[in-house]
C-alpha positions in Angstrom: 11.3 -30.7 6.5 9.1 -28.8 8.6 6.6 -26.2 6.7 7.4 -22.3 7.8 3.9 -21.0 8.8 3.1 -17.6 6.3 0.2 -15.8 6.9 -0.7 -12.0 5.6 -4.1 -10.5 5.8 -5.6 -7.5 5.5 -8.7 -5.6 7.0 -10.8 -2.7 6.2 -13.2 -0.3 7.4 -14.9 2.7 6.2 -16.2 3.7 9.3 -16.4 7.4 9.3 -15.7 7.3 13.4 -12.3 7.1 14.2 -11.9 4.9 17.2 -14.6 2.8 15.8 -12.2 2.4 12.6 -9.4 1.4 14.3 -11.1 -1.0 16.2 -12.6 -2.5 12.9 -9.6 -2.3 10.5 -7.7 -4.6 13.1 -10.1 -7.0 14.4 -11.3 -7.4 10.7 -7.4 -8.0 9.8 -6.8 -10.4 12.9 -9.7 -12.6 11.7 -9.0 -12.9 8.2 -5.4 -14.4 9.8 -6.5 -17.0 11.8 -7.1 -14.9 15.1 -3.1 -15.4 15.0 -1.6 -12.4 16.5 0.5 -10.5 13.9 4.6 -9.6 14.1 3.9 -6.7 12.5 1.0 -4.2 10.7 1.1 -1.8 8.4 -1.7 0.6 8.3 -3.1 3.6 6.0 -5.4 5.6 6.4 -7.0 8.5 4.2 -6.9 12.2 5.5 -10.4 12.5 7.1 -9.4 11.1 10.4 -7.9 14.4 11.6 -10.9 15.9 11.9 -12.4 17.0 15.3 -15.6 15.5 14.5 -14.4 12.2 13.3 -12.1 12.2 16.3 -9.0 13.1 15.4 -5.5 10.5 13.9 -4.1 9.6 17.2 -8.0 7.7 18.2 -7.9 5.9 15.5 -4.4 4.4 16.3 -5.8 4.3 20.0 -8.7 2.7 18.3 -6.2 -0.1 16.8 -4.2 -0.3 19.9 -7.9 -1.5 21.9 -7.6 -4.7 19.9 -3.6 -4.9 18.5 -1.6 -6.4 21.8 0.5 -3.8 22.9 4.3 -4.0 21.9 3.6 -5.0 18.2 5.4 -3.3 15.6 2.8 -0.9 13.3 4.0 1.6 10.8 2.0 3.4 8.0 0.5 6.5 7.7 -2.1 8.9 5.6 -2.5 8.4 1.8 -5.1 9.6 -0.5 -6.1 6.1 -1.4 -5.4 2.3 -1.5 -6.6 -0.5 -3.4 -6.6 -3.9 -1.4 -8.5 -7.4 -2.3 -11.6 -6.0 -0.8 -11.6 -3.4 -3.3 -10.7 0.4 -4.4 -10.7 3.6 -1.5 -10.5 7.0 -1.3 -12.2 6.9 2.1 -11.4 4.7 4.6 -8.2 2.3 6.6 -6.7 -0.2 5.9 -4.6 -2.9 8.1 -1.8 -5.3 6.4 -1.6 -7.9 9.4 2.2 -9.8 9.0 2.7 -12.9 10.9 5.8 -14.7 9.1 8.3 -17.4 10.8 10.5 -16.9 8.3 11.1 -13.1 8.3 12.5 -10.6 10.4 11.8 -7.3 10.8 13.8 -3.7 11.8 11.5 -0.2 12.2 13.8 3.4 12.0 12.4 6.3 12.1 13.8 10.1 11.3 12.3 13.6 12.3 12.7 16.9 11.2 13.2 15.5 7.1 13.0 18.4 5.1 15.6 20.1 7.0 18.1 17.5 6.7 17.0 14.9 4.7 20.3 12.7 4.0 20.9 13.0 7.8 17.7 11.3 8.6 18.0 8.3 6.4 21.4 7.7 7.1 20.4 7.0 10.7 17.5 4.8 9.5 20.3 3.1 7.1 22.1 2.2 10.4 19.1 1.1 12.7 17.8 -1.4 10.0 21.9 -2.6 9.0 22.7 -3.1 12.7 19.2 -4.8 13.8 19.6 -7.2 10.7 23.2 -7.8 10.6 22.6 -11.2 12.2 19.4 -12.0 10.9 19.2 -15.6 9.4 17.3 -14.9 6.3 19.6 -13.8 3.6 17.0 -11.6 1.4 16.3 -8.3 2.2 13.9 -5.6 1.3 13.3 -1.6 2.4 9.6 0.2 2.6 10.4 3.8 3.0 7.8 6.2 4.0 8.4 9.6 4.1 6.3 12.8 5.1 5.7 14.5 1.5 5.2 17.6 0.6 3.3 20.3 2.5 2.4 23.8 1.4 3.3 26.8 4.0 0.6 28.8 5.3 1.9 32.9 4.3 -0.9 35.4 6.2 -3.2 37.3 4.5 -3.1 34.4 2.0 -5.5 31.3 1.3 -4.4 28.0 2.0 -2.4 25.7 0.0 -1.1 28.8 -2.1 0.7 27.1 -5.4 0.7 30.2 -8.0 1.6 33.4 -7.0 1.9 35.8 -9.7 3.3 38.9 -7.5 7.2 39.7 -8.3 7.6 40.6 -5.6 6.2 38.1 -2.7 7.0 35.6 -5.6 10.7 36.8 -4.6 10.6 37.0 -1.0 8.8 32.7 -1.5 11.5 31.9 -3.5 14.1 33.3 -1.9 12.3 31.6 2.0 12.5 28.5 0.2 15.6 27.4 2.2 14.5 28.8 5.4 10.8 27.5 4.9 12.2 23.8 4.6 14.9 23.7 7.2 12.6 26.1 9.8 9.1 25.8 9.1 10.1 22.5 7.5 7.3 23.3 4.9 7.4 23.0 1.1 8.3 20.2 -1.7 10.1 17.1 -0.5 13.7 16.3 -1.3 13.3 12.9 -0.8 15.6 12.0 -3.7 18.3 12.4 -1.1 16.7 10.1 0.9 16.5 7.0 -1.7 19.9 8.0 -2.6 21.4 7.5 0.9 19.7 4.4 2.1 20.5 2.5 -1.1 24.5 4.0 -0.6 23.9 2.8 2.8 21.9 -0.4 2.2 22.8 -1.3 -1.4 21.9 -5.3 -0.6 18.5 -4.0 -0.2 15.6 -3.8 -2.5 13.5 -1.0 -1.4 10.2 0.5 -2.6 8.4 3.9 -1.3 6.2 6.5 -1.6 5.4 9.9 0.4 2.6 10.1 2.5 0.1 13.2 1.5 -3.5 13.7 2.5 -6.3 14.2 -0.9 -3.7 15.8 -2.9 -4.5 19.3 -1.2 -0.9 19.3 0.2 -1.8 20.8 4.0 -1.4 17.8 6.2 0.1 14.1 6.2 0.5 12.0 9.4 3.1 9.0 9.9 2.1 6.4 12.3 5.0 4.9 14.2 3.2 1.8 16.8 0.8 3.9 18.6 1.7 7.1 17.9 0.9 9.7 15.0 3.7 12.1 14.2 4.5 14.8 11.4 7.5 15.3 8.9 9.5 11.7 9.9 10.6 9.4 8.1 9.9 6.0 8.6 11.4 2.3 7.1 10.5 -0.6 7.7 13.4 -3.4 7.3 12.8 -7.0 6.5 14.9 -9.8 6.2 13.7 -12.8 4.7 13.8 -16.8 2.7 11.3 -15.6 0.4 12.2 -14.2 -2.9 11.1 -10.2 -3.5 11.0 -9.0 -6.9 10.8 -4.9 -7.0 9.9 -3.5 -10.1 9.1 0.2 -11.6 7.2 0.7 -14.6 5.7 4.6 -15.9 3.4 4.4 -18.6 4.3 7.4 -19.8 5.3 8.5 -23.2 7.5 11.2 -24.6 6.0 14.2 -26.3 7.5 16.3 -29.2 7.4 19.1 -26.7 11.5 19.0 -25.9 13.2 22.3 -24.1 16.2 23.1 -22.5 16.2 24.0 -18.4 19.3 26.4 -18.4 19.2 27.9 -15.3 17.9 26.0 -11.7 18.3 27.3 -8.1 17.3 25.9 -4.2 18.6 22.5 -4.4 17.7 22.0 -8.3 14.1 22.5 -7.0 13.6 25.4 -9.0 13.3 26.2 -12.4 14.3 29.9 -13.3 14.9 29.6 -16.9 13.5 27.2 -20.1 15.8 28.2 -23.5 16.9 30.9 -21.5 14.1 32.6 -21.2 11.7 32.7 -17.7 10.2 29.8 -16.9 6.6 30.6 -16.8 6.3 32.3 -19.9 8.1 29.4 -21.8 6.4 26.7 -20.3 3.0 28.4 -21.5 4.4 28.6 -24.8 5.4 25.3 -24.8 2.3 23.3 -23.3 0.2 26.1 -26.1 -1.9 27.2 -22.5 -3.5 30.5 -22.1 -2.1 32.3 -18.4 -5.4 31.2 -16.8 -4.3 27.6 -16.7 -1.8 27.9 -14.8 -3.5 30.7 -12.7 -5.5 28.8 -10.2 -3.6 27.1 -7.0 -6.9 25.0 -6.8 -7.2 23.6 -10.0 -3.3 23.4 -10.6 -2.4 20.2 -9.4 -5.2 18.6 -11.7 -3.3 20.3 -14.6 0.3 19.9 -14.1 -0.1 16.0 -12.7 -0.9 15.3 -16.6 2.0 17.0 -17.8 5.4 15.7 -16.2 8.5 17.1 -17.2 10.8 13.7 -18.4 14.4 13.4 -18.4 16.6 10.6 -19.8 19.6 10.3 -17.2 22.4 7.5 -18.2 19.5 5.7 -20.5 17.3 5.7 -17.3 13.4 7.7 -16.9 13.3 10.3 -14.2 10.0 12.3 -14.1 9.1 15.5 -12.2 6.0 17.5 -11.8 5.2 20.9 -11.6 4.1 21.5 -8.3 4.1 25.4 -7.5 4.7 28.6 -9.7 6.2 31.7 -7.7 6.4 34.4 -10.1 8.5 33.5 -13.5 9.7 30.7 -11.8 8.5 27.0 -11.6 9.5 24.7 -8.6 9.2 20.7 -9.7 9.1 17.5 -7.3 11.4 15.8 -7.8 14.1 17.4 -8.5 15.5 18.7 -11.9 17.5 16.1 -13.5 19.8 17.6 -16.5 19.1 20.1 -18.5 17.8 18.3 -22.0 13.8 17.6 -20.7 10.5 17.1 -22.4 7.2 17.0 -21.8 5.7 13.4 -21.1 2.1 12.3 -21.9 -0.1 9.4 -20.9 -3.6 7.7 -21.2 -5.9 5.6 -19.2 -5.1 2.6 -21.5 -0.9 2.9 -21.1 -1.2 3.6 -17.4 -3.4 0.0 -17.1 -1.0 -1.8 -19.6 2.2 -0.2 -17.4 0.4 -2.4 -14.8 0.5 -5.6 -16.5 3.8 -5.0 -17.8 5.2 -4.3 -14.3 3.4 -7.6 -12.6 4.9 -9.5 -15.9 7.9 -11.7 -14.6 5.5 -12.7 -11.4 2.9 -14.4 -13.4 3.7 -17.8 -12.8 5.3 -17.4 -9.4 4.2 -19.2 -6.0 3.2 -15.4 -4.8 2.5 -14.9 -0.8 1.7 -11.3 -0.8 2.5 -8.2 -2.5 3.2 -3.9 -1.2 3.1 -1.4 -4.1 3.4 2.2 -4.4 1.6 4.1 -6.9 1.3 7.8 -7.8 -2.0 10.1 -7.0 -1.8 11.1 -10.5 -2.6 7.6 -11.8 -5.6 7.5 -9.1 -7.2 10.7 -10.7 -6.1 10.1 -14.5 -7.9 6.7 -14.1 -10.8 7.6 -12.2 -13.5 5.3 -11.9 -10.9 2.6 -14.0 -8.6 1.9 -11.3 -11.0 -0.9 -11.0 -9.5 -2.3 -13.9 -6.5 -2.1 -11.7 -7.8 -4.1 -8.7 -9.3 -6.9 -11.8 -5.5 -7.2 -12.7 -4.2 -7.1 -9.4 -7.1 -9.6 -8.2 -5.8 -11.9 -11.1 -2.4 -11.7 -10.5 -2.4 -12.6 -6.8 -5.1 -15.3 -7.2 -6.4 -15.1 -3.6 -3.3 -13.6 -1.7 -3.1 -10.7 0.0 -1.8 -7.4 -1.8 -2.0 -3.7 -0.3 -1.5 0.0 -2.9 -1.1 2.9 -1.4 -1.0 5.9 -3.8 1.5 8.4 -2.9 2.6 12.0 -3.8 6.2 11.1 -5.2 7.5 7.3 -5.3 10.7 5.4 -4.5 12.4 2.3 -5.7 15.8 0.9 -6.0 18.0 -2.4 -7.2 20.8 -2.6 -8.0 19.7 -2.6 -11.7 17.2 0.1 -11.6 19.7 1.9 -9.4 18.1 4.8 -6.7 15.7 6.8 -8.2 13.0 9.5 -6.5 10.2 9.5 -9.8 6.7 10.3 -10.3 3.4 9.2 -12.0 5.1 6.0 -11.4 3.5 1.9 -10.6 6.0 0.1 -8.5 5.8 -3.3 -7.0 7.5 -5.8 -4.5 6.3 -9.5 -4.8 6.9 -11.8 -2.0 7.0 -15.5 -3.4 8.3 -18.7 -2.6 10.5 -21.0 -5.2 
């Protein structure tokens, strides 16, 4: 029987020049391949790009395109770090180079997300089912990449606003929630909807995900689409394939004694209004034992709430949510609310690491070819300098093959045993082996 020819790679630069970096990332990816010229190549990027003076998103994909031969498939986008073979980055690109006999591959892409989010992944559903209805290779496997959320700009007011005090704009924010997402299609993700329709869609599919964010500030992320850089799409990439792909989730997390009740929710169960019927602000203070200044300060917000995730237990499975923005007595979460019974969830460096291992578990002793996982920011920040503990265990784990981690703002992953679920703070994995 005649061998299938595998080969993944993946390149790097940190090249603060943005056509300079593209040109790097992909010739450094091609080599490491054999010179071969890949099927497909997925590509990330940290947030720095867009600047003027680096040269801007779309020269670094021009940058890639001077090397890549025109016509090849490239998706992939901005994220506010990776961790590849070469090591850990909050500052730099990063190139996955594909070229596989024995896969095939389907790109959809969806605009205008946050104003119709189940419309835009049912027609990626149908691009990827038609294109690999007749594919040969029986396993199949979903990467779904969505724009995450992005703060709107209000005048008068400083950028990435996330706590406004004021009863009265509070009011007016929450109640332009709505036409913020489906007009100025700015403000948390629903991109539970998403998972939830391509796995009714695809439901032979194993699918992993994670939305695309810029360094956690939440005022720009890019999607790249072949050689072009867009804003608010949706993109998935579809492969069919004879290699087995084992998709896993793992958290980490652990619950807290810190249990309340939501009992009233609003904009798409995006907002909480009240916690043991009382207003949400107040109670959460009370609950988490914070003075009001903690949760005060739009800047140092995010570093707050990211270590205290709301948990929910839904038909004996973990959802998690965050607290991303609080408009006057009200809190608004990403992901959604799940039920009413919730808790507070807590963490360390040593159970995020050991979530890791744990996750990579029933892959030890498999003939691994390369490996895609989607972690969240939180995890990046909580570990700090120790997601090189991280790339050890990864580095161990994949013996010499490839392996690329983006960390996202909000993560995806479905089986049919896990089911469809939109989480976060979560580590989750697809392996590519061979029997």
């Amino acid at each position: 029987m005649t061998e299938i020819e595998s080969k993944v790679a993946v390149g790097f630069s940190s090249n603060p020049d943005s056509r300079d970096a593209g040109r790097e990332v992909i010739t450094d990816a091609i080599n490491r391949l054999g010179d071969e010229k890949p099927d497909l190549v997925l590509l990330f990027s940290t947030i720095h790009y867009r600047k003027e003076k680096y040269g801007g998103m779309q020269t670094l994909i021009d940058g890639v395109y001077d090397v890549l031969s025109v016509g090849t498939k490239l998706v992939g986008g901005t994220t506010s770090g990776f961790i590849i073979p070469q090591g850990c980055y909050t500052r730099g690109v990063t190139a996955m180079a594909i070229k596989c006999e024995d896969m095939d591959f389907s790109i959809a892409v969806a605009e205008n997300i946050k104003k119709n989010p189940e419309l835009a992944a049912y027609k990626c559903a149908i691009k990827i089912k038609e294109d690999l209805s007749k594919s040969k290779f029986q396993n199949k496997f979903l990467l779904d990449l969505p724009s995450g959320t992005t703060t709107p700009k209000i005048p008068g007011y400083p950028n990435n606003l996330r706590v406004v005090r004021s009863k009265f704009l509070s009011r007016i924010l929450l109640l332009g929630t709505i036409f913020s997402l489906k007009v100025l299609q700015k403000g948390p993700g629903r991109e539970e909807v998403i998972i939830e329709k391509l796995a009714e869609e695809l439901p032979e599919y194993q699918m992993i995900g994670g939305s695309l964010i810029d360094d956690n500030k939440g005022y720009f992320n890019y999607q790249f689409y072949n050689n072009k850089v867009y804003t608010n799409m949706l993109i998935t990439l579809g492969i069919s394939t004879s290699k087995q792909v084992k998709v896993n989730s793992t958290f980490g997390l652990t619950e807290t004694d810190k249990r309340f009740k939501i009992t009233k929710k609003s904009t798409y169960d995006l907002v909480i209004e009240k916690i043991n019927n009382r207003d949400a602000f107040n109670e959460m203070l009370e609950i988490l034992n914070w003075p009001t200044r903690f949760l005060s300060d739009s800047a140092r917000l995010p570093f707050r709430t990211l270590y205290t995730p709301i948990g929910y237990t839904v038909n004996g499975k973990r959802y998690i949510s965050v607290m991303a923005f609080f408009f006057g007595e009200s809190i608004i979460v990403s992901p959604k609310v799940r039920c009413e019974d919730a808790c507070i969830m807590t963490t360390s460096g040593k159970k995020l690491i050991e979530s890791v291992e744990e996750n990579l578990e029933e892959t030890k002793n498999k003939n691994i070819q390369f490996g895609l996982v989607t972690s969240c920011i939180a995890r990046l920040q909580t570990l700090g300098r120790n997601v090189y503990k991280v790339h050890e265990i990864l580095q161990n784990h994949f013996k010499g093959n490839p392996f690329l981690q983006i960390y996202a703002v909000g993560e995806d992953v479905y089986t049919k045993e896990l089911g469809a679920k939109r989480i976060a703070e979560s580590y989750n994995t697809a392996i590519f082996y061979e029997e």
